[in-house]
N, C-alpha and C positions, 0 to 999 in steps of 0.2 A: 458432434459438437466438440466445439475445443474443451481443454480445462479451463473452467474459472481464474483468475487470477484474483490473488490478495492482495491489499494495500492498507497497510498499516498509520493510523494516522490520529493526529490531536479532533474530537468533534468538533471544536469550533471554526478548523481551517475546512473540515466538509461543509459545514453550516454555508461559511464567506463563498464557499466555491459553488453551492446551489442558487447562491442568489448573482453569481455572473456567469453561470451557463457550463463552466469547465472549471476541473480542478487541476491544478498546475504544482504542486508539490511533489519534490522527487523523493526526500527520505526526511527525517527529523530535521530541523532549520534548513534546508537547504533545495531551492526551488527548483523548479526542469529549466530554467535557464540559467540556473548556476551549475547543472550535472548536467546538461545534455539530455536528460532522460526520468522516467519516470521507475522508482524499484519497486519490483513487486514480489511476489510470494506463489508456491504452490502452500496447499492443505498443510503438506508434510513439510513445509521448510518455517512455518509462521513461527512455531512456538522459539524456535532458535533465533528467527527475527526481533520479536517482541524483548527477548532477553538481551541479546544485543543493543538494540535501541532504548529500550525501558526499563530494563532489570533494576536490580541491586543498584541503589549507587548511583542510576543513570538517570531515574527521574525526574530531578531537580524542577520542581513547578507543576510536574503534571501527574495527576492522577487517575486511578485506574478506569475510575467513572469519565474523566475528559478521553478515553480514547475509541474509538472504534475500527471496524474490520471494513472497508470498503469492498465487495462482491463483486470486480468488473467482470463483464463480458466481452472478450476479444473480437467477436465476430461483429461489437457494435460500434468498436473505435475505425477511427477514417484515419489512423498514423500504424505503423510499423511497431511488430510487440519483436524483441529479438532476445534468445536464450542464450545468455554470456556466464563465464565464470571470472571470476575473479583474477586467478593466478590460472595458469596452467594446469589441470587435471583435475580443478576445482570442480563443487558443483554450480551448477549453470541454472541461475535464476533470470524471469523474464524481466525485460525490462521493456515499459513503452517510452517511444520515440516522439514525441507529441502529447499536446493535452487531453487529458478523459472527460468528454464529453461528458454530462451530468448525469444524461439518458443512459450511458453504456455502464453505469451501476445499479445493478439490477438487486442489490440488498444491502443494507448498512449493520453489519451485527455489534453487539456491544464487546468490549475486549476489556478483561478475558472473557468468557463466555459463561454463561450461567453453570456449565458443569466443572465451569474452572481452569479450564486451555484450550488448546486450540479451536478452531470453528471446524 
């Protein structure tokens, strides 16, 4: 079986995207049709995500209770997941190519996580 992917996201854009079938958010304000694509996460790469996107400084509106860890599973999306880096030699996180189907999250955990980082 593949690896899990993460996806980092506000609960209440999970919430909207349960009740129309797919969630279509590519990173913090900015949809899969304004990126092309959907950013995700291994295990190992969240807690540098989170910080990035949410840290110090960057939360402006949201809090730690508004976010969660979406759980996909690759094998249940019907679009293209593809492992890109950034720059050149960077590291190479996945990205899906299409919307995630509701069914292909197979856990929603709370973030940060009861132990206090990563899932």
């Amino acid at each position: 079986m593949a690896e899990l992917l993460l996806h980092l996201t506000e609960g209440p854009l999970w919430e909207a995207a349960r009740g129309l079938g797919t969630y279509e958010m590519s990173t913090r304000g900015r949809t899969l049709h304004e990126e092309g694509f959907i950013h995700c996460s291994l295990s190992h790469q969240l807690d540098e995500v989170a910080e990035t996107l949410y840290g110090a400084g960057s939360r402006a509106g949201v809090s730690d209770q508004d976010l969660v860890v979406l759980v996909i599973d690759p094998a249940r999306l019907p679009v293209p997941v593809r492992y890109e880096s950034a720059a050149s030699g960077a590291e190479e996180f996945p990205h899906i190519y299409g919307p995630v189907p509701v069914e292909a999250v197979v856990e929603v955990r709370p973030w940060p996580s009861e132990e206090g980082g990563s899932v």
